[in-house]
VMD Tcl script that builds the backbone (N, CA, C; Angstrom):
set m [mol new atoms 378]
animate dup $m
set s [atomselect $m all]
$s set {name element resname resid chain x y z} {
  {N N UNK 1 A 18.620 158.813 69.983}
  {CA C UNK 1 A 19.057 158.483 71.325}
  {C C UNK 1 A 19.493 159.785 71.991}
  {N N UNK 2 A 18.659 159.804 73.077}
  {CA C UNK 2 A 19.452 161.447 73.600}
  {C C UNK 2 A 19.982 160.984 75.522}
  {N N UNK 3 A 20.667 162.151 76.197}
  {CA C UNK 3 A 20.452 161.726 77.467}
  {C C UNK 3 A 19.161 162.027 78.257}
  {N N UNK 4 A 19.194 160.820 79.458}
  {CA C UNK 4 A 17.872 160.774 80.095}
  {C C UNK 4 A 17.335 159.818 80.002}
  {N N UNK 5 A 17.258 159.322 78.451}
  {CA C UNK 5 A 16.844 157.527 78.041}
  {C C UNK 5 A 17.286 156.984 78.920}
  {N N UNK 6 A 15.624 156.437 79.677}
  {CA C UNK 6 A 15.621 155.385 81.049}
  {C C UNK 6 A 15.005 154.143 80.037}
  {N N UNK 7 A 15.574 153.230 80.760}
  {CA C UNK 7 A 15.239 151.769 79.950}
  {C C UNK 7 A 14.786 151.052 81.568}
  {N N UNK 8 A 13.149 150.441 81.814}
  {CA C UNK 8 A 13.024 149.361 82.869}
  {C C UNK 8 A 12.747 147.689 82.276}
  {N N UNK 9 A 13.710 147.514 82.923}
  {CA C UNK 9 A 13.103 145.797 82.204}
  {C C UNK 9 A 13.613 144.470 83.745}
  {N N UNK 10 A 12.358 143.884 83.442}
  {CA C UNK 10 A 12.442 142.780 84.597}
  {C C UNK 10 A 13.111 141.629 84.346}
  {N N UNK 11 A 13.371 141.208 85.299}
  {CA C UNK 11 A 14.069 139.593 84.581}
  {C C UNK 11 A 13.776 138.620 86.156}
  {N N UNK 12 A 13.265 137.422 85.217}
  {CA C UNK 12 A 13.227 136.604 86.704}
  {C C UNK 12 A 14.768 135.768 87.214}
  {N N UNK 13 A 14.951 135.551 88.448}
  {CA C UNK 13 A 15.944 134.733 88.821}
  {C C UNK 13 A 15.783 133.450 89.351}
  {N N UNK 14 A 16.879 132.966 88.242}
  {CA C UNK 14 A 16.782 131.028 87.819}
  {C C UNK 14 A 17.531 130.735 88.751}
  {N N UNK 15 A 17.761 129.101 89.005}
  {CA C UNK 15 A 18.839 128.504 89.599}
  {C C UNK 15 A 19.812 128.607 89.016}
  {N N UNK 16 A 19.767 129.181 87.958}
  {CA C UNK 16 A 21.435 129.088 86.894}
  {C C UNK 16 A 22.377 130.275 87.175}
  {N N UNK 17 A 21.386 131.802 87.834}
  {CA C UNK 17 A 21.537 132.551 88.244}
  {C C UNK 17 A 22.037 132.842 90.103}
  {N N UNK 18 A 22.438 131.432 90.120}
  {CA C UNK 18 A 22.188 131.461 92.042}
  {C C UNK 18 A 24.421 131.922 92.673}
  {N N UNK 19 A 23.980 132.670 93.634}
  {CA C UNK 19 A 25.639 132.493 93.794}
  {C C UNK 19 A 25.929 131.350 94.186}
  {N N UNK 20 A 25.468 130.252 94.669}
  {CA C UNK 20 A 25.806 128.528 94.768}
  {C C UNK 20 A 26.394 128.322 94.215}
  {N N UNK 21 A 26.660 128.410 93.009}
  {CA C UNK 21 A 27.125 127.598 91.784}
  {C C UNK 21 A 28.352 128.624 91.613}
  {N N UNK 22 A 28.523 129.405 92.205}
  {CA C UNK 22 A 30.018 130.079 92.536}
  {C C UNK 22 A 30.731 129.694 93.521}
  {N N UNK 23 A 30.091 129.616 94.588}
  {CA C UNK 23 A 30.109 129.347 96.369}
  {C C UNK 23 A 28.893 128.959 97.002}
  {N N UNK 24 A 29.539 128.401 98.212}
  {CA C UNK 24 A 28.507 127.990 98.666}
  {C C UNK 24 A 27.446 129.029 99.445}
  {N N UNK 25 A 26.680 129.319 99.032}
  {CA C UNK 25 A 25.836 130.429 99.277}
  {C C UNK 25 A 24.479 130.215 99.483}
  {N N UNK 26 A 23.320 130.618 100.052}
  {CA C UNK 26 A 22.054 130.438 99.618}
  {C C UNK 26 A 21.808 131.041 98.089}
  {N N UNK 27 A 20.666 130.483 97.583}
  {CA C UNK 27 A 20.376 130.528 96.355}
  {C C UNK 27 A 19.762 132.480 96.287}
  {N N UNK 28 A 20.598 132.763 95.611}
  {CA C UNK 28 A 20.449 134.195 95.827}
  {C C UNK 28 A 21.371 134.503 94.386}
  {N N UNK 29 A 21.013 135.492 93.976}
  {CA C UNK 29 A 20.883 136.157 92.602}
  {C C UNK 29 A 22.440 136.216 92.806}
  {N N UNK 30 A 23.476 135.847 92.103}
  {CA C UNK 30 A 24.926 136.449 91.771}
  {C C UNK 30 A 25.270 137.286 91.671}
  {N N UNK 31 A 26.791 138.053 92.201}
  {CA C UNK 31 A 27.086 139.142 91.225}
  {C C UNK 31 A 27.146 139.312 90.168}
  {N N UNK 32 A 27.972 138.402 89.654}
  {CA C UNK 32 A 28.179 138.486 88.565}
  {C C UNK 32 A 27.056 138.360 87.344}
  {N N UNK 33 A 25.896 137.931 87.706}
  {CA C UNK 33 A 24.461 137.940 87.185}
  {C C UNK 33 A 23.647 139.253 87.127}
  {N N UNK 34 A 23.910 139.680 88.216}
  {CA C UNK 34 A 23.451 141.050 88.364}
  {C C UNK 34 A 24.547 141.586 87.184}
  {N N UNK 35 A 25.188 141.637 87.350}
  {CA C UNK 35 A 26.092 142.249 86.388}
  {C C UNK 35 A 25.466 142.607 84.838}
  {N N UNK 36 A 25.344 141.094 84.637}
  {CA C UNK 36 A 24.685 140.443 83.287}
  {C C UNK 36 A 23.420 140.960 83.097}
  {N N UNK 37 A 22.693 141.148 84.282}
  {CA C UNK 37 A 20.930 141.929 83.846}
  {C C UNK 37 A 21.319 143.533 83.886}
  {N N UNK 38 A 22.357 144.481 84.751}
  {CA C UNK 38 A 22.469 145.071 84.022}
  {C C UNK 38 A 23.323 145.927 82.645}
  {N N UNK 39 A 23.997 144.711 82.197}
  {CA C UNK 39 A 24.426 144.723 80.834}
  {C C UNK 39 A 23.052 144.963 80.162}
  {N N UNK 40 A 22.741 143.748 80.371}
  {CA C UNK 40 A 21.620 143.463 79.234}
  {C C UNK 40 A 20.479 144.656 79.222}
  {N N UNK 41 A 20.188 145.179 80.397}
  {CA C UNK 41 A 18.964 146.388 80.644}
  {C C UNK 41 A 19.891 147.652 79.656}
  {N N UNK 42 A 20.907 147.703 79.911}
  {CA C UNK 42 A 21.495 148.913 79.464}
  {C C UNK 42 A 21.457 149.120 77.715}
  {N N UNK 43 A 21.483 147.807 77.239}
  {CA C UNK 43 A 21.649 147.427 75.752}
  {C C UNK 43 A 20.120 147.618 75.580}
  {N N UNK 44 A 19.375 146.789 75.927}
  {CA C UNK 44 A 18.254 147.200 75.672}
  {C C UNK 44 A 17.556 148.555 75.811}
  {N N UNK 45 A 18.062 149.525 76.556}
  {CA C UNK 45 A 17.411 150.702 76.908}
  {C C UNK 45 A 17.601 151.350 75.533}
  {N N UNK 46 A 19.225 151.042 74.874}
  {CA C UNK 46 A 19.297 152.141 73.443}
  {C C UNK 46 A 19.120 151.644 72.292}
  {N N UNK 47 A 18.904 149.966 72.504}
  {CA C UNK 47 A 18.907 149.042 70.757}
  {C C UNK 47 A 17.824 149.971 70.029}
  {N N UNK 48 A 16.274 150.107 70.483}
  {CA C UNK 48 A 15.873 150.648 69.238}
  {C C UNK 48 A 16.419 151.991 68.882}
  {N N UNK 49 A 17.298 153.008 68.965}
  {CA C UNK 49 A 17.487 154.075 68.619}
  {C C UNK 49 A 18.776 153.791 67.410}
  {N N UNK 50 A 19.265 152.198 67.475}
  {CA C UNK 50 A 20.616 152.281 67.047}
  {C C UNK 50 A 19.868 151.816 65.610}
  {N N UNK 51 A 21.380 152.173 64.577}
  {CA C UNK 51 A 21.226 152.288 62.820}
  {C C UNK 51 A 21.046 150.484 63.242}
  {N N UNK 52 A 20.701 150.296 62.061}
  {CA C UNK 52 A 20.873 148.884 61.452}
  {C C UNK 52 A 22.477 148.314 61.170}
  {N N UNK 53 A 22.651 147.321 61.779}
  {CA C UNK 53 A 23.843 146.578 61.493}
  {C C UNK 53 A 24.889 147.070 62.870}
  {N N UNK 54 A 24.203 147.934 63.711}
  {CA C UNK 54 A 24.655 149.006 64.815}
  {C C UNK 54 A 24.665 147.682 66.121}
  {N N UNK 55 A 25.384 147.602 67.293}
  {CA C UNK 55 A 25.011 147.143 68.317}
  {C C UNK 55 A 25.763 147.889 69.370}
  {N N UNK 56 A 25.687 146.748 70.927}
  {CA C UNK 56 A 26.533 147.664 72.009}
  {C C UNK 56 A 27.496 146.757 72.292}
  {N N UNK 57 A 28.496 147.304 73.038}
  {CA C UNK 57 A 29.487 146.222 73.586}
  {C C UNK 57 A 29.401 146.556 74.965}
  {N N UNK 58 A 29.479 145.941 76.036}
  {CA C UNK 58 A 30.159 146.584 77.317}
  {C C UNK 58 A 31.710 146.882 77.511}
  {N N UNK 59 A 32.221 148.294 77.850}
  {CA C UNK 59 A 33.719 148.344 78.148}
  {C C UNK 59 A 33.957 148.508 79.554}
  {N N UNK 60 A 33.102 148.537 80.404}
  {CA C UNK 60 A 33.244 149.453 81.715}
  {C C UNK 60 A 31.775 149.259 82.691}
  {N N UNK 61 A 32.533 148.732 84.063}
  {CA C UNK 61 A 31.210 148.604 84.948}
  {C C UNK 61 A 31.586 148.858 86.608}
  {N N UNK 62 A 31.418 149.194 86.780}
  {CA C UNK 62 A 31.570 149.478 88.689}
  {C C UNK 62 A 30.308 149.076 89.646}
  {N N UNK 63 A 29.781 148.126 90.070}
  {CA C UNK 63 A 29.135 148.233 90.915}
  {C C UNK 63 A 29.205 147.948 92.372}
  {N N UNK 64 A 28.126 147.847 92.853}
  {CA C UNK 64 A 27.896 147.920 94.979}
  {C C UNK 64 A 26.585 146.803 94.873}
  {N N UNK 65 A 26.898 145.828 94.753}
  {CA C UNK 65 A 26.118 144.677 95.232}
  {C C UNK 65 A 25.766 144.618 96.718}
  {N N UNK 66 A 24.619 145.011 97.045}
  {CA C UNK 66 A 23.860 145.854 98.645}
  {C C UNK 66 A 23.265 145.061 98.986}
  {N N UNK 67 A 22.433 144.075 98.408}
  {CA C UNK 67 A 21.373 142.590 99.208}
  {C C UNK 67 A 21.032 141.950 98.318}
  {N N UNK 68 A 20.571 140.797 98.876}
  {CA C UNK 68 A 20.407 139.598 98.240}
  {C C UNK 68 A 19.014 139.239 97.415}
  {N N UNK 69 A 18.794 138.939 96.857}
  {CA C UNK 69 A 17.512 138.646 95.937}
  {C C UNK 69 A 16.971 136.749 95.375}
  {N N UNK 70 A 16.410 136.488 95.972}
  {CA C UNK 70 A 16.295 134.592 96.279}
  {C C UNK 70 A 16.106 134.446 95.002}
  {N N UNK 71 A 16.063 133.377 94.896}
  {CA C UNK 71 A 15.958 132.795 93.333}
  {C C UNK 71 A 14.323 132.180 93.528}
  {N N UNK 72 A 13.656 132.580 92.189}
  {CA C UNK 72 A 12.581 132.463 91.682}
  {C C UNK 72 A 11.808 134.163 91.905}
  {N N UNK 73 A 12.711 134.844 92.647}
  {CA C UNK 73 A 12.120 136.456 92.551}
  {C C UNK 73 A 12.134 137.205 91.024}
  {N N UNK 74 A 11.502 138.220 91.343}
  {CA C UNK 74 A 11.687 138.934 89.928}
  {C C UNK 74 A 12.274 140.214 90.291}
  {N N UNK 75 A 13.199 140.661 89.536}
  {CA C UNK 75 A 13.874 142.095 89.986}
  {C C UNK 75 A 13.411 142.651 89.047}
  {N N UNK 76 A 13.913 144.144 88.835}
  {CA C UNK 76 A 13.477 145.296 87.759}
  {C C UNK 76 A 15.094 145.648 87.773}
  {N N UNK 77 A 15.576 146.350 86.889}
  {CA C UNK 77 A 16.834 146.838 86.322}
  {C C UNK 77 A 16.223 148.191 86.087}
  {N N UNK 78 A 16.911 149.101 85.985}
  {CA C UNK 78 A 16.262 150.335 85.577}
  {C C UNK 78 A 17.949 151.005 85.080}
  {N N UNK 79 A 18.056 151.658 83.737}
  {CA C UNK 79 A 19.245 151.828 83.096}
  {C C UNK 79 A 18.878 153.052 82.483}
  {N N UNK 80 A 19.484 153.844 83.230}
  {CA C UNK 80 A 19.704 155.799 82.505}
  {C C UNK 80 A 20.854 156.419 81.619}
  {N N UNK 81 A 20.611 156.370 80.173}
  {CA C UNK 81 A 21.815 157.433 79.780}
  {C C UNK 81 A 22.366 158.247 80.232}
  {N N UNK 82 A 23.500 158.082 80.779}
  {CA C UNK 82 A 23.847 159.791 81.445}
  {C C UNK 82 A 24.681 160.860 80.440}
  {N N UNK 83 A 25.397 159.991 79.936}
  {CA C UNK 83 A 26.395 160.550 78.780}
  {C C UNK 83 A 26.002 159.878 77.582}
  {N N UNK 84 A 26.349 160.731 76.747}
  {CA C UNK 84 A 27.303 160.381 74.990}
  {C C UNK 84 A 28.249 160.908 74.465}
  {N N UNK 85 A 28.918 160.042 74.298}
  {CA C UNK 85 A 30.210 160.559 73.842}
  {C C UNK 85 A 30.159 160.467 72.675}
  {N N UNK 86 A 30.588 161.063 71.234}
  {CA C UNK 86 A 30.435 159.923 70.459}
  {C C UNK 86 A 29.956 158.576 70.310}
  {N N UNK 87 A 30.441 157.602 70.234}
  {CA C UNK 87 A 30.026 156.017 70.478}
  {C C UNK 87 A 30.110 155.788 71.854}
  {N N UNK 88 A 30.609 156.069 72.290}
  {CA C UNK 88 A 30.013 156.068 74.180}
  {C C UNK 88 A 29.654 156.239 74.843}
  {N N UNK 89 A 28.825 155.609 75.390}
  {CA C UNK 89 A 27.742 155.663 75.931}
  {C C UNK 89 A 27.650 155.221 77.900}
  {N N UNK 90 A 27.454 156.423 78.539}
  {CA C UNK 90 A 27.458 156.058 80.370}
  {C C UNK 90 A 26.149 155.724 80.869}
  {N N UNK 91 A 26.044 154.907 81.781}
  {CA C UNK 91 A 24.407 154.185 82.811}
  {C C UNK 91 A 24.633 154.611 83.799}
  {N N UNK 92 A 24.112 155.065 84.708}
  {CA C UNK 92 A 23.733 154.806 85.560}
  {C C UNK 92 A 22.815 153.551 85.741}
  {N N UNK 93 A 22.989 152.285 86.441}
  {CA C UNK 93 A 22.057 151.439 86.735}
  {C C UNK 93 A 21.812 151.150 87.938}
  {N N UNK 94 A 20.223 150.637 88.537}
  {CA C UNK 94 A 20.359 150.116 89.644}
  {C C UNK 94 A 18.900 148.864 89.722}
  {N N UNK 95 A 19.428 147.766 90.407}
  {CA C UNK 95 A 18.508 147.099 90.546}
  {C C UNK 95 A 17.795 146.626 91.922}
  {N N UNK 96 A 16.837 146.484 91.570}
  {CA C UNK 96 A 15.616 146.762 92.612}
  {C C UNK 96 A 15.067 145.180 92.558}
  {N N UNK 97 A 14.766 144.357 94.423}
  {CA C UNK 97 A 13.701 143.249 94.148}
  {C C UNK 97 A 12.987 143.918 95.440}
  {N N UNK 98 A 11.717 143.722 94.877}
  {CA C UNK 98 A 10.277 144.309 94.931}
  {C C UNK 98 A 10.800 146.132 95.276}
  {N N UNK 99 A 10.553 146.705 96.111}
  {CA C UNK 99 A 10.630 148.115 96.223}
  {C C UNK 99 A 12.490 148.273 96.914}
  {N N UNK 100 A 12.959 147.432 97.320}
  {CA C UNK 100 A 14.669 147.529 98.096}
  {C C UNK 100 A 15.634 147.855 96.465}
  {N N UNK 101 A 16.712 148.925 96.544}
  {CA C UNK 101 A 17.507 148.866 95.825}
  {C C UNK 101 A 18.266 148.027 96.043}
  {N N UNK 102 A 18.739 146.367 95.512}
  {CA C UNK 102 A 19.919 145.280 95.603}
  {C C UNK 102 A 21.164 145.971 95.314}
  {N N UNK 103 A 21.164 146.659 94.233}
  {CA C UNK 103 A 22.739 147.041 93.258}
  {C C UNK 103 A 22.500 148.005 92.363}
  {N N UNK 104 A 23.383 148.597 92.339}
  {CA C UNK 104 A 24.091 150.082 91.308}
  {C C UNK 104 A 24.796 150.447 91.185}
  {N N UNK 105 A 25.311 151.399 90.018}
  {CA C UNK 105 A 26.304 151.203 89.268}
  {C C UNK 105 A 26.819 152.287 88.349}
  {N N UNK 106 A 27.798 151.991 87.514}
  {CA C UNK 106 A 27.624 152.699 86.464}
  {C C UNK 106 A 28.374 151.520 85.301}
  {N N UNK 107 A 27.699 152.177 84.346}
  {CA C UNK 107 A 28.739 151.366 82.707}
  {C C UNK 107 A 28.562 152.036 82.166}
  {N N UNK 108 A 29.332 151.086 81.331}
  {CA C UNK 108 A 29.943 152.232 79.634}
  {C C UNK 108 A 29.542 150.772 78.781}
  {N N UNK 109 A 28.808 151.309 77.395}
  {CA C UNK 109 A 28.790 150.553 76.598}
  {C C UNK 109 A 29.808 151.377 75.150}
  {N N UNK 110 A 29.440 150.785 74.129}
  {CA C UNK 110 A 30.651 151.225 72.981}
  {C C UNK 110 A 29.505 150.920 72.044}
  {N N UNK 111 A 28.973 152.373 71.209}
  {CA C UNK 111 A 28.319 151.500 69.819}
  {C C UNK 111 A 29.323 150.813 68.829}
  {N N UNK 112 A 29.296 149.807 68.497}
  {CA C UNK 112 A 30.233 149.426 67.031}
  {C C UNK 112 A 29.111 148.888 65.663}
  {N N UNK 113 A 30.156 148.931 64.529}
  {CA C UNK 113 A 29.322 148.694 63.848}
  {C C UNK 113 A 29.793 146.941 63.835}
  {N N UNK 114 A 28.348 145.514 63.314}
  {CA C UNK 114 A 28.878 144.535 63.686}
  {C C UNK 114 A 29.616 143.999 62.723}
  {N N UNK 115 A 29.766 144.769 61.085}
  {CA C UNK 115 A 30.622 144.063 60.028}
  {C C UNK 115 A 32.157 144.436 60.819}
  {N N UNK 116 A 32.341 145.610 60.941}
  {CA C UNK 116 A 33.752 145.985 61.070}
  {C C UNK 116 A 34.178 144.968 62.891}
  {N N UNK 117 A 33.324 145.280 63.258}
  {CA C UNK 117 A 33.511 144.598 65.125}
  {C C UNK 117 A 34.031 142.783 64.413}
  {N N UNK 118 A 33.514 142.641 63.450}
  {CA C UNK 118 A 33.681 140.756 63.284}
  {C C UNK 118 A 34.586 140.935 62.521}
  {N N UNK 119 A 34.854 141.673 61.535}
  {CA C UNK 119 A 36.246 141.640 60.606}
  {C C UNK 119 A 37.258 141.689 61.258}
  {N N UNK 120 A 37.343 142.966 62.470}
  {CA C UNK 120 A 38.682 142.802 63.324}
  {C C UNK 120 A 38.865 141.460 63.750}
  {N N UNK 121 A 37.867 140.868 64.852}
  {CA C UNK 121 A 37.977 139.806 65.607}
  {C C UNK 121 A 38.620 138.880 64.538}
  {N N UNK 122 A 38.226 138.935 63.619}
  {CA C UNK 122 A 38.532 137.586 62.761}
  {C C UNK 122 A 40.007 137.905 62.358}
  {N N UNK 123 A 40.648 139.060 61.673}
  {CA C UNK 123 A 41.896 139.319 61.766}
  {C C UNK 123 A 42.832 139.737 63.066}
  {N N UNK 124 A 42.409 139.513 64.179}
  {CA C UNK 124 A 43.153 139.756 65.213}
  {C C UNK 124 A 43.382 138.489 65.672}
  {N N UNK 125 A 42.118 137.042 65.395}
  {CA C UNK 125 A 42.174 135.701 65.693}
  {C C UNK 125 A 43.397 135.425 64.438}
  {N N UNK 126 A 43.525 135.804 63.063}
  {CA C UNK 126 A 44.308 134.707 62.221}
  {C C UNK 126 A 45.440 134.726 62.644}
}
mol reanalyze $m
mol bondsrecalc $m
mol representation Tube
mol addrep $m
């Protein structure tokens, strides 16, 4: 995994994805969905580079939700390493329906490993 790793990945938008179902809104892609595609673009941009038993977490996201995107469109996510820190990892993200930038951003994901990530949880739950 180095910086520069651009990750593009599309995702279509459902009704499950609509801000309606937050507010009353036209059926138009969520923030908080957007959010979620680019979580998910960002994880996907570095999974194959990570060890086995390796994943990401999200710790950190800022975005500018700029226009609306109807539901049944398809957007593109596009997610750039900018940093590494050690296990941390910075995006730049921004998402695009058809050629308009909608939203961008930045995050932070966290590599963990997933035995030790579930052992805590489980001793921080008893």
């Amino acid at each position: 995994m180095m910086k520069g790793l651009k990750g593009e990945h599309t995702f279509q938008v459902t009704d499950d994805m609509a801000a309606r179902h937050i507010s009353d809104i036209v059926p138009v892609l969520s923030t908080p969905h957007m959010i979620a595609l680019m979580e998910i673009a960002s994880h996907k941009t570095v999974e194959p580079y990570l060890e086995e038993g390796q994943s990401t977490v999200g710790t950190y996201i800022c975005v500018h939700h700029r226009a609306p995107a109807p539901v049944g469109s398809t957007v593109r996510v596009i997610a750039e390493l900018l940093e590494i820190d050690r296990r941390k990892l910075r995006f730049k993200v921004e998402v695009y329906w058809r050629d308009k930038l909608i939203g961008e951003g930045e995050h932070e994901r966290f590599v963990v490993d997933l035995e030790r990530f579930a052992a805590k949880l489980k001793e921080e739950l008893s």
